[in-house]
Backbone as CSV, one residue per row, in Angstrom:
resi,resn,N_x,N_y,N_z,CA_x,CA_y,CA_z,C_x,C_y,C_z
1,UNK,0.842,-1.188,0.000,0.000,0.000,0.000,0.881,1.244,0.000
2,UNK,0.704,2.344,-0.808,1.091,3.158,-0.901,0.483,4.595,0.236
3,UNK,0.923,5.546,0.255,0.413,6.433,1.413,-0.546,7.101,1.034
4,UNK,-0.928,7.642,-0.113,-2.071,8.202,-0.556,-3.289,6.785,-0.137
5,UNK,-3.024,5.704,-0.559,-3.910,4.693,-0.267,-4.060,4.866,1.120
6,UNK,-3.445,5.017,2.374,-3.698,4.688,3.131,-4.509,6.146,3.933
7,UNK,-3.709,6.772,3.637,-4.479,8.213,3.660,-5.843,8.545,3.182
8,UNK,-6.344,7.914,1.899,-7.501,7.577,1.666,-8.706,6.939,2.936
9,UNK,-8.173,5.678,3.109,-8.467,4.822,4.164,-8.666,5.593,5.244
10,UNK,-8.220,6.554,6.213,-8.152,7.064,7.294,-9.900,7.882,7.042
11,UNK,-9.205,8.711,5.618,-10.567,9.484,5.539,-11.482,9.159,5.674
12,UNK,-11.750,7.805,5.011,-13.020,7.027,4.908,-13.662,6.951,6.529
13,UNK,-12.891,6.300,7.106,-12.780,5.897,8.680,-13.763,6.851,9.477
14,UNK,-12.718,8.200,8.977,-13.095,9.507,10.109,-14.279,9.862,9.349
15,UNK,-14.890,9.661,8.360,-16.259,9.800,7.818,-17.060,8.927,8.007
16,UNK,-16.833,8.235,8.416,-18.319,7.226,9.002,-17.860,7.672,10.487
17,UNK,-16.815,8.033,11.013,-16.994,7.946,12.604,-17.868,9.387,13.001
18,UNK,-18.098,10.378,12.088,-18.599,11.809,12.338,-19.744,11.385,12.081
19,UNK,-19.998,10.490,10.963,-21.482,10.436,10.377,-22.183,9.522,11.510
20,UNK,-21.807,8.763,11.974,-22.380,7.357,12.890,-22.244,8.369,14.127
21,UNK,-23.825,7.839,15.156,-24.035,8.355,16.287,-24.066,7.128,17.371
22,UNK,-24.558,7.883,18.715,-24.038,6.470,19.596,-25.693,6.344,19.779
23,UNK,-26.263,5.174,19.862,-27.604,4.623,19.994,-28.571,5.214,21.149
24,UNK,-29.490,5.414,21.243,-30.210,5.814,22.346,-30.467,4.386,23.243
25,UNK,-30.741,4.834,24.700,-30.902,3.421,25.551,-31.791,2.258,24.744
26,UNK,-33.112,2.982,24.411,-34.336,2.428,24.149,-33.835,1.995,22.509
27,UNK,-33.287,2.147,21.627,-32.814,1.929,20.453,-31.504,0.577,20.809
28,UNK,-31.155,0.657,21.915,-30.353,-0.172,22.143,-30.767,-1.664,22.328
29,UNK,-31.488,-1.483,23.492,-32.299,-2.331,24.155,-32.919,-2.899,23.378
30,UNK,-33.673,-2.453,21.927,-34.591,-2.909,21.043,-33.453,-3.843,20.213
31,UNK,-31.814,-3.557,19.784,-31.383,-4.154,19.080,-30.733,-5.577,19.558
32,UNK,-30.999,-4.801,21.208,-30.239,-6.387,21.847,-31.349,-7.545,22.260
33,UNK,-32.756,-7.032,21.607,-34.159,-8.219,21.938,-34.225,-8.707,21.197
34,UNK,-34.063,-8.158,19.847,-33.914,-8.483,18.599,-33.135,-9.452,18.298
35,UNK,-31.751,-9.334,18.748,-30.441,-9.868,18.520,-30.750,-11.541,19.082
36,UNK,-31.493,-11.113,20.834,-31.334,-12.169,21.652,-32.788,-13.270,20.927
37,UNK,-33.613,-12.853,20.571,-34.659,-13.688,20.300,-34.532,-14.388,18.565
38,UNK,-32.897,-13.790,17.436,-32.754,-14.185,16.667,-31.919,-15.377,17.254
39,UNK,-30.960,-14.948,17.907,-29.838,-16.442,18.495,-31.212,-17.568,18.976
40,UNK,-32.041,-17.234,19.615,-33.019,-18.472,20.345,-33.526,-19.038,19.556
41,UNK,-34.096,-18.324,18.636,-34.906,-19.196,17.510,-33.634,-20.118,16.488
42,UNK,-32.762,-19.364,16.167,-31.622,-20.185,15.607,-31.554,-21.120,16.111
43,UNK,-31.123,-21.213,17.934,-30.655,-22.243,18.849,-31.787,-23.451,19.015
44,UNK,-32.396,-23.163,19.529,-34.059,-24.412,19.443,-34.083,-24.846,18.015
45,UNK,-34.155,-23.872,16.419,-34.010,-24.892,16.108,-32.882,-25.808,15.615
46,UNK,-31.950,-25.606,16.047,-30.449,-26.216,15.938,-30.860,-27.530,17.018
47,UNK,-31.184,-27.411,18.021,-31.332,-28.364,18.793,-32.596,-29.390,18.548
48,UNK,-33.906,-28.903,18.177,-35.039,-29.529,17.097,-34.170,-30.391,16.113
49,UNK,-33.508,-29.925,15.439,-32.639,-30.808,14.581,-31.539,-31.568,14.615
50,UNK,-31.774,-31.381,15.892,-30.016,-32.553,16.422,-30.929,-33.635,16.961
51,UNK,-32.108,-33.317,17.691,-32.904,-34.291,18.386,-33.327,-35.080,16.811
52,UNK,-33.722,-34.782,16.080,-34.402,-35.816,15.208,-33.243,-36.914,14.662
53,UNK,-32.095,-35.793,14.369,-31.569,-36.700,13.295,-30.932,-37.818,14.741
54,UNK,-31.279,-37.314,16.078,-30.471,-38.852,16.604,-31.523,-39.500,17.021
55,UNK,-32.742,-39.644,16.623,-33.775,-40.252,16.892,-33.333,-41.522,16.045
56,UNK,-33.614,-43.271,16.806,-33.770,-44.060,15.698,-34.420,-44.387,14.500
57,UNK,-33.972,-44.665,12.753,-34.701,-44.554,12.158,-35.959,-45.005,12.166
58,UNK,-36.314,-46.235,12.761,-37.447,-47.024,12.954,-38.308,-46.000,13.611
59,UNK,-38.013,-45.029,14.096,-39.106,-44.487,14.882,-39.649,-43.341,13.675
60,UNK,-38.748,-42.654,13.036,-39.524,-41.608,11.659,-39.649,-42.202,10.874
């Protein structure tokens, strides 16, 4: 990388860091229910599907 390249890069950086704000509580809170009830549904059914496939075949 050359220094204009990287100098580029910085700019970029410090332009999303001016443009991007810090979250409100309630904006927060909403992204971490969100977040937490996408992992659960992932997880149950990750585990829904571990239970079947070790179910014996005779039984499905």
């Amino acid at each position: 990388m050359n220094i204009r390249a990287i100098k580029k890069y910085i700019r970029g950086i410090r332009r999303i860091l001016v443009i991007a704000k810090k979250p409100s509580e309630a904006e927060l809170r909403r992204v971490i229910k969100v977040a937490g009830a996408g992992m659960l549904i992932i997880g149950v059914t990750g585990v829904v599907i571990a239970f079947l496939l070790s179910l014996p075949t005779s039984i499905i």
